[in-house]
MDAnalysis code that builds the backbone (N, CA, C; Angstrom):
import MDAnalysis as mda
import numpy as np

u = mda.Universe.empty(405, n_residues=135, atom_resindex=np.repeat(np.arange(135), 3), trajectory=True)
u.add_TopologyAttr("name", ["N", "CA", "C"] * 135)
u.add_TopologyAttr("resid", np.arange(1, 136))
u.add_TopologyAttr("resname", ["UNK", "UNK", "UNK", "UNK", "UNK", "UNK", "UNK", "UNK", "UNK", "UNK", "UNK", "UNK", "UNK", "UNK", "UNK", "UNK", "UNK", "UNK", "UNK", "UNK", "UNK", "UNK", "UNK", "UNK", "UNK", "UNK", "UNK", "UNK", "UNK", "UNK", "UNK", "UNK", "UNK", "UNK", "UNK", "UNK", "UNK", "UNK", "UNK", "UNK", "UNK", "UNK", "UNK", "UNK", "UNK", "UNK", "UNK", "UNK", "UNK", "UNK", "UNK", "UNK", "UNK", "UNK", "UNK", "UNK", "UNK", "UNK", "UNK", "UNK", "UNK", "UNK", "UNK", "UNK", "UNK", "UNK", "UNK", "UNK", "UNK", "UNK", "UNK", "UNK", "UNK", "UNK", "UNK", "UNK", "UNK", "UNK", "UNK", "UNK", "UNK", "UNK", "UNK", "UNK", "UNK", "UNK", "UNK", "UNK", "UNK", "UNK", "UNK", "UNK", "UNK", "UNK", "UNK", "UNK", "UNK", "UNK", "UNK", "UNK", "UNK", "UNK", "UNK", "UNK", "UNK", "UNK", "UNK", "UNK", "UNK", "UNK", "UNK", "UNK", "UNK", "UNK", "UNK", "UNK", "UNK", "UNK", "UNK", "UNK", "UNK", "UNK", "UNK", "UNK", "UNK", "UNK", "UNK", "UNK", "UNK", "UNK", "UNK", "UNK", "UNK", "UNK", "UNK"])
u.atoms.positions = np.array([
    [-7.455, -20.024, -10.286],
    [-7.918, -19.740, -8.933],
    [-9.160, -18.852, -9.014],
    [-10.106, -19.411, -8.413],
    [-11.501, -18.354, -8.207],
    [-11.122, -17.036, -7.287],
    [-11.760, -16.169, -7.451],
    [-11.827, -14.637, -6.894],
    [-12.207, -15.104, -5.006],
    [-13.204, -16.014, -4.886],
    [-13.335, -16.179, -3.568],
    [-11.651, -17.034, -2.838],
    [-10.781, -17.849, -3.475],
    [-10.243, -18.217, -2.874],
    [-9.053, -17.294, -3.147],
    [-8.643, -16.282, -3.930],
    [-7.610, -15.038, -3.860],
    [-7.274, -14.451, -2.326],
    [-6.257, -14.384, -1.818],
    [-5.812, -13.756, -1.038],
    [-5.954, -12.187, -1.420],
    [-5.680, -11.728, -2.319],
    [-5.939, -10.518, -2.846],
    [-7.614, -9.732, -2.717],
    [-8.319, -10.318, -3.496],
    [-9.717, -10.596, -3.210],
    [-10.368, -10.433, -1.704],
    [-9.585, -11.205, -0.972],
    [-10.059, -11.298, 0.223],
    [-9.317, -9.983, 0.707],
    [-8.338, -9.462, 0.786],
    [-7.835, -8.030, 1.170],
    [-8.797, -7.246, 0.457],
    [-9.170, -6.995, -0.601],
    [-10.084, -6.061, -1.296],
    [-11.171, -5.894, -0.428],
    [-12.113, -7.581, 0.236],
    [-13.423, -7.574, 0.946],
    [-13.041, -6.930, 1.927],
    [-12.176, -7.068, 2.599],
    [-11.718, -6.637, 4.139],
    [-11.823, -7.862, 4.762],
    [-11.509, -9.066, 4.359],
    [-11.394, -9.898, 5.496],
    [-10.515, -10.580, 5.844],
    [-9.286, -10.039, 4.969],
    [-7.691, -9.878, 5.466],
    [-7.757, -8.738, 5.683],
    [-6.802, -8.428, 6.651],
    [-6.546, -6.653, 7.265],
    [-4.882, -6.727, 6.417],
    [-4.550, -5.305, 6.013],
    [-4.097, -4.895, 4.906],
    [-3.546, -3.429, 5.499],
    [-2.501, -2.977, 5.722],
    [-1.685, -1.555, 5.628],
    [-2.048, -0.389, 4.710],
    [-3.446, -0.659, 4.374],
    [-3.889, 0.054, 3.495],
    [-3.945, 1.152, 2.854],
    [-2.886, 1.737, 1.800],
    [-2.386, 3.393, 1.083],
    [-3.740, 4.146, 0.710],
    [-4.030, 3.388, -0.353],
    [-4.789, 4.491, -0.682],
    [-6.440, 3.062, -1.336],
    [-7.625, 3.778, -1.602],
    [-8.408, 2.519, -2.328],
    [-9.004, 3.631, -2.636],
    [-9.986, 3.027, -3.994],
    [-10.700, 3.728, -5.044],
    [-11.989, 3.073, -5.678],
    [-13.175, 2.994, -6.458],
    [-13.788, 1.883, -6.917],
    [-13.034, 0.694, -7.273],
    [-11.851, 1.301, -8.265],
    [-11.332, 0.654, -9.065],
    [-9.966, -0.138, -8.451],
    [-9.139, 0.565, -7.401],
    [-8.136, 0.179, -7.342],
    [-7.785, 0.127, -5.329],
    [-6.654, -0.984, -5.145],
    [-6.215, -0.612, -3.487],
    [-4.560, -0.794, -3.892],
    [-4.443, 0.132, -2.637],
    [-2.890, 0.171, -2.582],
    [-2.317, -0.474, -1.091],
    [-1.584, -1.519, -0.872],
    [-0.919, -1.510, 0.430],
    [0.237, -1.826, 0.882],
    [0.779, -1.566, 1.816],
    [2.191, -2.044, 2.184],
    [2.245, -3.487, 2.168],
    [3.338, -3.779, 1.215],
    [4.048, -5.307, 1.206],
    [4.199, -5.808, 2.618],
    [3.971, -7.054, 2.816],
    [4.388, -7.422, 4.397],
    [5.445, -8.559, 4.185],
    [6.730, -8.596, 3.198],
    [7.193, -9.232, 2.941],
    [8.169, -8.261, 1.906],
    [8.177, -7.225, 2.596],
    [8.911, -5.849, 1.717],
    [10.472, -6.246, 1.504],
    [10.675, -5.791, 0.088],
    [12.172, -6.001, -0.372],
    [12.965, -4.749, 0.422],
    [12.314, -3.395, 0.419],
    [12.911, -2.373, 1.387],
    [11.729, -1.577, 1.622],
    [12.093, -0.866, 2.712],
    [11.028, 0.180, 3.540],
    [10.125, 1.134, 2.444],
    [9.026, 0.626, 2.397],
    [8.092, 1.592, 1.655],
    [7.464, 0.846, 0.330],
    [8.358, -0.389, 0.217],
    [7.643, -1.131, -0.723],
    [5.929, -1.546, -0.869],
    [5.503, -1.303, -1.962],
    [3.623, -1.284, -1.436],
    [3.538, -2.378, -2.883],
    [1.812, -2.330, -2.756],
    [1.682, -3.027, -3.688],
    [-0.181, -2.431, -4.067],
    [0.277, -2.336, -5.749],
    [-1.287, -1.618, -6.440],
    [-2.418, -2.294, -7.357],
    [-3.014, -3.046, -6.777],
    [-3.960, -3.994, -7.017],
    [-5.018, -3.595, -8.035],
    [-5.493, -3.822, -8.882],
    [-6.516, -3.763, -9.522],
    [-7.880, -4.238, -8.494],
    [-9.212, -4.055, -8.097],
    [-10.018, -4.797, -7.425],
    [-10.519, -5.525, -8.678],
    [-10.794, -5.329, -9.928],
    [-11.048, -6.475, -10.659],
    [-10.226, -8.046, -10.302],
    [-10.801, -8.929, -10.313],
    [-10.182, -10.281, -10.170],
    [-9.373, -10.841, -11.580],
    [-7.982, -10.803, -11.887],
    [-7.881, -11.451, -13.039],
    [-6.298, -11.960, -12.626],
    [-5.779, -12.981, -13.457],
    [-4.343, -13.807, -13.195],
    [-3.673, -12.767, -13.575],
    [-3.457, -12.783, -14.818],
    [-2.778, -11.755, -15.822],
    [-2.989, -10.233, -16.279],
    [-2.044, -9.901, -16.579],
    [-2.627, -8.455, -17.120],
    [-3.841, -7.995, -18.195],
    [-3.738, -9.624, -18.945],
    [-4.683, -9.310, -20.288],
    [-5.980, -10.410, -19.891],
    [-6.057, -10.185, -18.419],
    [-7.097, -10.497, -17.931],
    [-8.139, -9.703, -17.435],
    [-7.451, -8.704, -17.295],
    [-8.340, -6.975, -16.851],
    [-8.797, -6.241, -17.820],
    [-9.908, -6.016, -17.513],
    [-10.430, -4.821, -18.796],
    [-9.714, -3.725, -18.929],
    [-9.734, -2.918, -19.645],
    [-8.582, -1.702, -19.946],
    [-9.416, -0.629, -18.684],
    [-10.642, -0.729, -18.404],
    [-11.076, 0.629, -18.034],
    [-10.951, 0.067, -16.397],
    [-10.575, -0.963, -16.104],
    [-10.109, -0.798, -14.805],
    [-8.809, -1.585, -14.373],
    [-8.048, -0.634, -15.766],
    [-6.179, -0.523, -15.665],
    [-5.594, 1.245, -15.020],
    [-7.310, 1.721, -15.603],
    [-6.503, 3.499, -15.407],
    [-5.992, 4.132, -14.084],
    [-6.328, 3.641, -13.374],
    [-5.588, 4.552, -12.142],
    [-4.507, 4.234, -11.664],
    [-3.901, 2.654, -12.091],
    [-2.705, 1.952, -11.535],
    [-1.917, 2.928, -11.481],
    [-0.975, 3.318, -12.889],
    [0.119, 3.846, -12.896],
    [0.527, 5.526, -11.794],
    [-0.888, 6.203, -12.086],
    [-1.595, 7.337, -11.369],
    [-1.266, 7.382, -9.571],
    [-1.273, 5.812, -9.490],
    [-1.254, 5.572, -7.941],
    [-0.186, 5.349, -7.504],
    [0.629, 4.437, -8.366],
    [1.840, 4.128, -8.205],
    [3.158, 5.184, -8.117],
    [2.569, 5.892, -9.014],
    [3.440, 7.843, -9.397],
    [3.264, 8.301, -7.744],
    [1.881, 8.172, -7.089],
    [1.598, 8.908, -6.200],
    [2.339, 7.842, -4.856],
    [2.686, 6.859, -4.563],
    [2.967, 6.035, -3.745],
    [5.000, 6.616, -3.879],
    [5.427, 6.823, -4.984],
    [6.695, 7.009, -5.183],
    [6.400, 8.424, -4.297],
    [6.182, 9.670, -4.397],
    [5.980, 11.054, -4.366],
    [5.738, 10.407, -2.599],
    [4.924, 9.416, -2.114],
    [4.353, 9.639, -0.934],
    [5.696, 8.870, 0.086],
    [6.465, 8.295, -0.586],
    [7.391, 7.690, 0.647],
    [8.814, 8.249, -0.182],
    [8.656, 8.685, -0.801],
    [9.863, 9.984, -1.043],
    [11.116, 9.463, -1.576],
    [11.038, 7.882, -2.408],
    [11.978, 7.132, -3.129],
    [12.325, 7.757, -4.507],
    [13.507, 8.300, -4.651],
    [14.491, 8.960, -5.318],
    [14.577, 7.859, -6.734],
    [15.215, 6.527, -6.148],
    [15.457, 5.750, -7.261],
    [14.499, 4.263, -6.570],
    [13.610, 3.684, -7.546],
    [12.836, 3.027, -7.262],
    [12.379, 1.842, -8.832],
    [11.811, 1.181, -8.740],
    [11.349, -0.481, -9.688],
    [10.200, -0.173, -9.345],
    [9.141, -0.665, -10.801],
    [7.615, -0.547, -10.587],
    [7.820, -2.422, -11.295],
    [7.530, -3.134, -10.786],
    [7.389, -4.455, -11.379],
    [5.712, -4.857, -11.195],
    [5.793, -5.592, -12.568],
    [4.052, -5.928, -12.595],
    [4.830, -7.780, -13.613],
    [4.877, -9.017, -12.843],
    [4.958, -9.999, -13.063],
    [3.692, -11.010, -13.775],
    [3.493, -11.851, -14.829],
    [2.485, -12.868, -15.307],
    [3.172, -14.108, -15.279],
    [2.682, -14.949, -14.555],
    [3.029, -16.438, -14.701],
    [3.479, -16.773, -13.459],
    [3.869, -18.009, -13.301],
    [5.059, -18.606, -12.346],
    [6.088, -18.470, -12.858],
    [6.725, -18.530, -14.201],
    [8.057, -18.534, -15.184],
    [8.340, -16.988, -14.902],
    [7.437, -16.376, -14.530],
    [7.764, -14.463, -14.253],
    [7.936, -14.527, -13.557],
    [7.888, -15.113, -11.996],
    [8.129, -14.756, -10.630],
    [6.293, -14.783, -10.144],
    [5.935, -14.625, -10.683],
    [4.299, -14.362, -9.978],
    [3.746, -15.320, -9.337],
    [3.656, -14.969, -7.247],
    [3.257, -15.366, -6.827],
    [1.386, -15.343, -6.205],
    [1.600, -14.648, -6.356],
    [-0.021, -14.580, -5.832],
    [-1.021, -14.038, -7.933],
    [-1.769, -15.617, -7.714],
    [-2.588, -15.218, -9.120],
    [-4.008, -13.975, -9.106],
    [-3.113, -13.012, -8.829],
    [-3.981, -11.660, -9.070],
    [-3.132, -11.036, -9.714],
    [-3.661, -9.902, -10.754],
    [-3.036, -8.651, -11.144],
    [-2.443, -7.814, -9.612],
    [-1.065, -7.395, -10.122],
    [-0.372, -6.862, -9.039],
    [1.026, -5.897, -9.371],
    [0.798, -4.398, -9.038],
    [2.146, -4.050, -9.413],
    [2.516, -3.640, -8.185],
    [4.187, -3.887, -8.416],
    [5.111, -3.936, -6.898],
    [5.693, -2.130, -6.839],
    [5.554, -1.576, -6.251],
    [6.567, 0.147, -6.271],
    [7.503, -0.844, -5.522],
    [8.554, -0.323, -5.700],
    [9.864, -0.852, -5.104],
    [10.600, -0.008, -4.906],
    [10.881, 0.925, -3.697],
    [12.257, 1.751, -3.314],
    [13.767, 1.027, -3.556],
    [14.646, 1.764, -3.907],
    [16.052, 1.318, -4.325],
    [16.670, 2.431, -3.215],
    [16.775, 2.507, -2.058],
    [17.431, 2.888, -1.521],
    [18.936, 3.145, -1.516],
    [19.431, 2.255, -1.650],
    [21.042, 1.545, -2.362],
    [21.518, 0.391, -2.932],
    [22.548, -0.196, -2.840],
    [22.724, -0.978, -3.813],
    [22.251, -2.218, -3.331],
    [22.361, -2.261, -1.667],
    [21.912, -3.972, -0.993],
    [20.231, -4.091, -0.576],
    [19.250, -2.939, -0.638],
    [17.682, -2.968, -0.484],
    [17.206, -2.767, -1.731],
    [16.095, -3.623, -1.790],
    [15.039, -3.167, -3.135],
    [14.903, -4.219, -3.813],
    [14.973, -3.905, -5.311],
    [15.007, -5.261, -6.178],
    [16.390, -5.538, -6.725],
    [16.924, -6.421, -6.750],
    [18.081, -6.899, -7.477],
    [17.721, -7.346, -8.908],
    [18.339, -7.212, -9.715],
    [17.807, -7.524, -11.613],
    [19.221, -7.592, -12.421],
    [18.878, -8.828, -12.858],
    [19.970, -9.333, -13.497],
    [19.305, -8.841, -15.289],
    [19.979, -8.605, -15.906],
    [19.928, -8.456, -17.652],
    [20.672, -9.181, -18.273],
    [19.810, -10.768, -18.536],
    [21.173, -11.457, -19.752],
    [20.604, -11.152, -20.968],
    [21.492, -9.993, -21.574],
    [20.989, -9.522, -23.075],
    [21.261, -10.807, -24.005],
    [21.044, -10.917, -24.972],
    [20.695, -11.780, -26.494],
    [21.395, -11.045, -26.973],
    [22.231, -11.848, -28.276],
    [22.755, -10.914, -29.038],
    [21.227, -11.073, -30.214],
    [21.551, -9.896, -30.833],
    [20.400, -9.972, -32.038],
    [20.603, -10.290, -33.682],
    [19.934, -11.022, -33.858],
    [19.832, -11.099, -35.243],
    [18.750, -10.302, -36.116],
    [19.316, -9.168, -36.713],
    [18.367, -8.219, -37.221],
    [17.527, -8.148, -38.184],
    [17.623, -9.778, -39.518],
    [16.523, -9.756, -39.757],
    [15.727, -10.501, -39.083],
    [15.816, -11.455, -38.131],
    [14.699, -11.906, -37.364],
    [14.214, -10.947, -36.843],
    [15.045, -9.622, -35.803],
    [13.893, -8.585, -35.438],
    [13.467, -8.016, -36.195],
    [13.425, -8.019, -37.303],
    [12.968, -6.764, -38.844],
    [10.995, -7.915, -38.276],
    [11.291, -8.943, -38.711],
    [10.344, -10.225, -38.878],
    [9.555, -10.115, -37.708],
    [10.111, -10.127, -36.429],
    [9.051, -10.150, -35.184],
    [8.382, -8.058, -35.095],
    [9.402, -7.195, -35.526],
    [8.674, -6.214, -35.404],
    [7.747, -6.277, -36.450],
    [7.533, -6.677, -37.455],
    [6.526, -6.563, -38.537],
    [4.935, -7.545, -37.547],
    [5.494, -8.465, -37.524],
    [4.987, -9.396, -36.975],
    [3.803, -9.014, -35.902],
    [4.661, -8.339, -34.627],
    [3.824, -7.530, -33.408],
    [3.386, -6.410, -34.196],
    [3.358, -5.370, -34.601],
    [3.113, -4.534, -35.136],
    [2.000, -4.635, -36.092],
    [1.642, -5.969, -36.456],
    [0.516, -6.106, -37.221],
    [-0.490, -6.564, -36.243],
    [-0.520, -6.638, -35.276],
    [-1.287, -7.378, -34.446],
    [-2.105, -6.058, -33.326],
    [-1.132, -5.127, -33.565],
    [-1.733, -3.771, -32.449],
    [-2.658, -2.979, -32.768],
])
């Protein structure tokens, strides 16, 4: 998807209107309009990219910074920071995007299932060597 046809993009220009938290050169913050629970936002990179390892590193730095500050600003105790790649991830809109997510209780927020793997430890001996040579 090109940057002109991004929904995201187009919130960045201003020509979607947007609940807008906080914006920076680098970064916008706004309320979800399709919120899992009250206060859910969302922290955009203004760079245009699908994926995470589509963004340059130097305009990754304020995400987490904002996101810390979005928790502190709607006063969520227990809360999910989700940042999705793909369609197989859940990722709907092809922009970089991380979700703050309030957990209010057990029925608002995000629901997350964990089907652990059992492990076979020299295959992980093999994939940690593996990643680890690559960093």
């Amino acid at each position: 998807m090109s940057s002109a046809a991004c929904i995201f993009c187009k919130i960045v220009k201003g020509d979607i209107p947007s609940f807008k938290l906080f914006e920076s050169d680098k970064v916008l913050a706004f309320l979800d309009i399709n919120p899992l629970s009250k206060g859910h936002a969302l922290v955009i990179p203004k760079y245009h990219g699908e994926k995470l390892t589509d963004i340059p590193d130097d305009q990754l730095t304020e995400i987490l910074p904002v996101v810390k500050k979005l928790v502190k600003a709607t006063g969520a105790e227990n809360y999910n920071v989700l940042q999705n790649n793909g369609r197989v991830a859940h990722q709907e809109v092809d922009h970089v995007h991380f979700h703050m997510i309030p957990k209010p209780n057990t029925t608002e927020g995000l629901g997350v299932g964990w089907p652990q793997q059992k492990t076979d430890m020299d295959a992980l001996k093999a994939l940690f060597a593996d990643i680890k040579s690559k960093m």
